[in-house]
N, C-alpha and C positions, 0 to 999 in steps of 0.2 A: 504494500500500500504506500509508503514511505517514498519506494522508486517512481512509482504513480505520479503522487504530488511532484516531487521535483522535479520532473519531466513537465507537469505543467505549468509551475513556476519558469520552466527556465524556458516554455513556450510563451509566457507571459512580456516576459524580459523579451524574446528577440521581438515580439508582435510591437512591442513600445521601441524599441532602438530602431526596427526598419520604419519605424512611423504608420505602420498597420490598423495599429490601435495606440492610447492615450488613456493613464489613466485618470479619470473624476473621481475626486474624492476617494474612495475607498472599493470604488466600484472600475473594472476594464470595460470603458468603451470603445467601438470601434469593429471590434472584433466579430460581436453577437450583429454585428450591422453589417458586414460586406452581405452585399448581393449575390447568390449562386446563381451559377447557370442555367438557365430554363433545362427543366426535369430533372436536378439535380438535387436530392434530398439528403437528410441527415437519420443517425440513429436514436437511437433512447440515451446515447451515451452522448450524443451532439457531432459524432464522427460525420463523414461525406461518406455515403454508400456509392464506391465505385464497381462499377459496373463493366462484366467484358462487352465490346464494340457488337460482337458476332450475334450473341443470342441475350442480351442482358440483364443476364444473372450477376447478383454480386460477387465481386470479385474477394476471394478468400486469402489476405495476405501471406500465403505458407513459404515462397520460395526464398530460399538464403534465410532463415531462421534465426540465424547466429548474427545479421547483421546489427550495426547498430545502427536505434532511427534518432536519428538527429533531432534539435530545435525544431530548425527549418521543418521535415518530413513531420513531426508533431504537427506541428502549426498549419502546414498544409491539408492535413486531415482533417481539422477544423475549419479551415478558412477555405482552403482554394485558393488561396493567395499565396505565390509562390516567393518567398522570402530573398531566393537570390538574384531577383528579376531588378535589373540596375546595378550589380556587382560585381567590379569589373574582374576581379582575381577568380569568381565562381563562375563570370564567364566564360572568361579563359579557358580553364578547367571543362568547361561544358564541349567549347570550342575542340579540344584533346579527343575529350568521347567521340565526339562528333565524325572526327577523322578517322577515329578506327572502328568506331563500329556502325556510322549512319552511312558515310559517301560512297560505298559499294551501291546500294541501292538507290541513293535521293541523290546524290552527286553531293559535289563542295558547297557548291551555290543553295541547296535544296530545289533545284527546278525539277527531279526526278528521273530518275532510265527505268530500274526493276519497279521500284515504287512509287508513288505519287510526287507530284509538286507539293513541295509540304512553304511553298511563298507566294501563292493566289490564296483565292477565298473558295476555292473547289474544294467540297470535302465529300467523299465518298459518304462518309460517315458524319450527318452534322453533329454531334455533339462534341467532336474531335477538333472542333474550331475554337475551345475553350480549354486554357489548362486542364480541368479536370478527364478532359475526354484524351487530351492528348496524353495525360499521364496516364491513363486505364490502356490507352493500345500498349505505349512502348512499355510499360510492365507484360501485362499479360497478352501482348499481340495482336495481330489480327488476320486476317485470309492472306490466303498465298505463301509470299516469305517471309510476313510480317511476324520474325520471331518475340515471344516472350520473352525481354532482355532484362525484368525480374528476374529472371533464371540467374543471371549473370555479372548485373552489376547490382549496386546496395541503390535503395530508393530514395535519398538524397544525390545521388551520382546522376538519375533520371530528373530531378530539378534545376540540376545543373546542364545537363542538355537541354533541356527546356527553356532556359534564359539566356542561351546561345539562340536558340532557337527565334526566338522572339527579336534578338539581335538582328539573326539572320531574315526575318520578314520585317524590319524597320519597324518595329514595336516600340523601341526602346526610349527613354525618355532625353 
């Protein structure tokens, strides 16, 4: 229970440092106020029930067990709000994955060869146009080659492709 709290303590802390949320008084605002994505719902715990692309059933976090979930990934299951979006050394970092595990398929650019243009507004799949959709594929996959990279990398390391990502479609602020 102990590791619990402090985990959301220390989700509390990054949600106030990226400016996410602010606290009043004795109360976190901010947080319980971002906006989800259309059809995107929470559980009894306040978590995001994400969902696989293909048939969407909730997606059941089991793969890599042992990693550890960061601030950032906390905070993303509550918010959708992905914490390293603007940061420029987690970009970077994003930028790394990017190269070795996305440009076989999406290319440098993200314009797409095996897999989609992942830098227009086309989306095979519309809920995959919002972080939350984009983080349910590149965890748990989607048709074709689109592997489960859950399997393989820790789900902080897929927030951090994700704010490449966002780079890489002129998202960025």
């Amino acid at each position: 229970m102990a590791r619990g709290i402090d985990r959301v303590a220390v989700a509390v802390v990054v949600l106030i440092a990226t400016g996410i949320a602010s606290v009043s008084g004795s109360r976190l605002s901010g947080a319980s106020e971002t906006e989800l994505p259309a059809g995107v719902e929470k559980d009894a715990d306040g978590n995001i029930v994400f969902r696989h692309v293909l048939d969407d059933e909730p997606i059941e976090f089991e793969y890599r067990p042992d990693q550890t979930i960061t601030p950032a990934v906390d905070a993303f299951h509550k918010t959708a709000v992905n914490a390293y979006d603007g940061d420029d050394d987690k970009i970077a970092a994003g930028k790394k994955l990017w190269g070795k595990l996305c440009v076989a398929c999406h290319l440098k650019d993200g314009t797409g060869r095996i897999g989609p243009s992942l830098v227009d507004d086309e989306w095979k799949h519309p809920r995959v146009a919002s972080d939350v959709g984009r983080f349910e594929i590149i965890y748990a996959g989607g048709a074709g080659a689109m592997q489960a990279f859950g399997r393989r990398i820790d789900q902080d390391d897929i927030l951090k492709v994700m704010a490449y990502l966002k780079e890489l479609r002129g998202e960025t602020n």
